[in-house]
C-alpha positions in Angstrom: 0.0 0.0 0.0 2.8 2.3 1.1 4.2 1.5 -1.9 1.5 2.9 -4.5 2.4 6.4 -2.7 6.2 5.8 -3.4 8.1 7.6 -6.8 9.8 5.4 -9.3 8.6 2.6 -11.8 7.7 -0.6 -10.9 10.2 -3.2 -11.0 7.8 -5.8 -13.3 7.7 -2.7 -15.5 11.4 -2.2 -16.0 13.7 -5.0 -14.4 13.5 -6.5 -17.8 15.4 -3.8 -18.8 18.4 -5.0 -17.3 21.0 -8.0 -17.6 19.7 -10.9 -15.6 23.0 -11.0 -13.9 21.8 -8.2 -12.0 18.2 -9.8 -11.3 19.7 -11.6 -7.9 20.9 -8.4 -6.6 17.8 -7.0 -6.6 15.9 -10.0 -5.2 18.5 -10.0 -2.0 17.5 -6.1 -1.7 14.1 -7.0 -1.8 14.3 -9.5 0.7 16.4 -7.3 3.2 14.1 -4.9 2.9 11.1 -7.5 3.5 12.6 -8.8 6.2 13.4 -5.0 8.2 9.6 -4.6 7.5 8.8 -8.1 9.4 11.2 -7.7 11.9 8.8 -5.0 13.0 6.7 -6.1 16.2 3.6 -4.6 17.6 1.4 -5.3 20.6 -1.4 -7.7 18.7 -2.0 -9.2 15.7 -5.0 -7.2 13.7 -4.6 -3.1 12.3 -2.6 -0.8 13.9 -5.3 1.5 15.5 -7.1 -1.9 16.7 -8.8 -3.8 17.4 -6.1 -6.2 19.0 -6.5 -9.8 18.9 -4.1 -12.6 19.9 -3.5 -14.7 17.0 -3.7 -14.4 12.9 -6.5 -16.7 13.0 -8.6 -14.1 15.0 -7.9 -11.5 12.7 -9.1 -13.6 9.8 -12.6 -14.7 11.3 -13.5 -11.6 13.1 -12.5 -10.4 9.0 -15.1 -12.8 7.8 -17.5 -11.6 10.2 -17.3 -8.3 9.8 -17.6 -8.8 5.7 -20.9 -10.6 5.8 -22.0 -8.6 8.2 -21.8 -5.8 5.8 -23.3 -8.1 3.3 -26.1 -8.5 5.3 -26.8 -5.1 6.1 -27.3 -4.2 2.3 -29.3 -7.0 1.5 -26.6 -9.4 -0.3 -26.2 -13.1 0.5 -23.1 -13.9 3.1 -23.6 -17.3 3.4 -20.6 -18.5 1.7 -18.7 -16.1 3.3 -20.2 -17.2 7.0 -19.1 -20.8 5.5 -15.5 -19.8 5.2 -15.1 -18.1 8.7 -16.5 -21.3 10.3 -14.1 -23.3 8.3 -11.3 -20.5 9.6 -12.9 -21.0 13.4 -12.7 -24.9 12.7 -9.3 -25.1 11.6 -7.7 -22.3 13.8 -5.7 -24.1 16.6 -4.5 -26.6 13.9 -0.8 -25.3 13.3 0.4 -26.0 9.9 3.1 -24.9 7.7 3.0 -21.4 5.7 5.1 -21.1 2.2 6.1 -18.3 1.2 8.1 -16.9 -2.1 11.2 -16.2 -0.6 13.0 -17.6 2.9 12.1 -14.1 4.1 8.5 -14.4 3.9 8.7 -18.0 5.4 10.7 -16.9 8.6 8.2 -14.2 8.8 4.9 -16.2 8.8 6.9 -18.8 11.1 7.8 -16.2 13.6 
């Protein structure tokens, strides 16, 4: 998002622009910068400004709830959205494994 706001050209605009020899350089910036921006830690999971909550999954089902809730309240069908937060409040205390692109990303998600 921060991004969008930022000057320059975006890189799957222009990195084919240069030798490919230089295409690893830029993926270890990129992940040096990923991994500044995930080595930031706040208080809870969830935005900023709050609400807190304790875990991901929390954040994802209170989500869910909060988008067919606003379905609801306009007259559109949230039923298959209801169906995937009680498949999220099913599955939440079931750890498993996140993949990401880069060993970055996985040591973030991990963490």
């Amino acid at each position: 998002m921060i991004q969008t706001h930022l000057d320059g050209i975006l890189a799957p605009e222009h990195l084919g622009t240069y030798p490919r020899t230089a295409w690893p350089a830029f993926s270890r910036q990129m992940g040096a910068i990923a991994r500044s921006v995930h080595d930031v830690r706040g208080p809870h999971f969830g935005p900023v400004s709050g609400p807190g909550y304790g875990t991901w999954s929390e954040v994802v089902i209170a989500s869910l709830e909060e988008i067919a809730a606003d379905l609801d309240s306009v007259g559109l069908d949230a039923a298959d959205i209801r169906k995937a937060a009680a498949v999220a409040a099913h599955g939440r205390a079931v750890p498993r494994p996140v993949f990401g692109w880069s060993r970055q990303t996985r040591e973030f998600a991990r963490s």
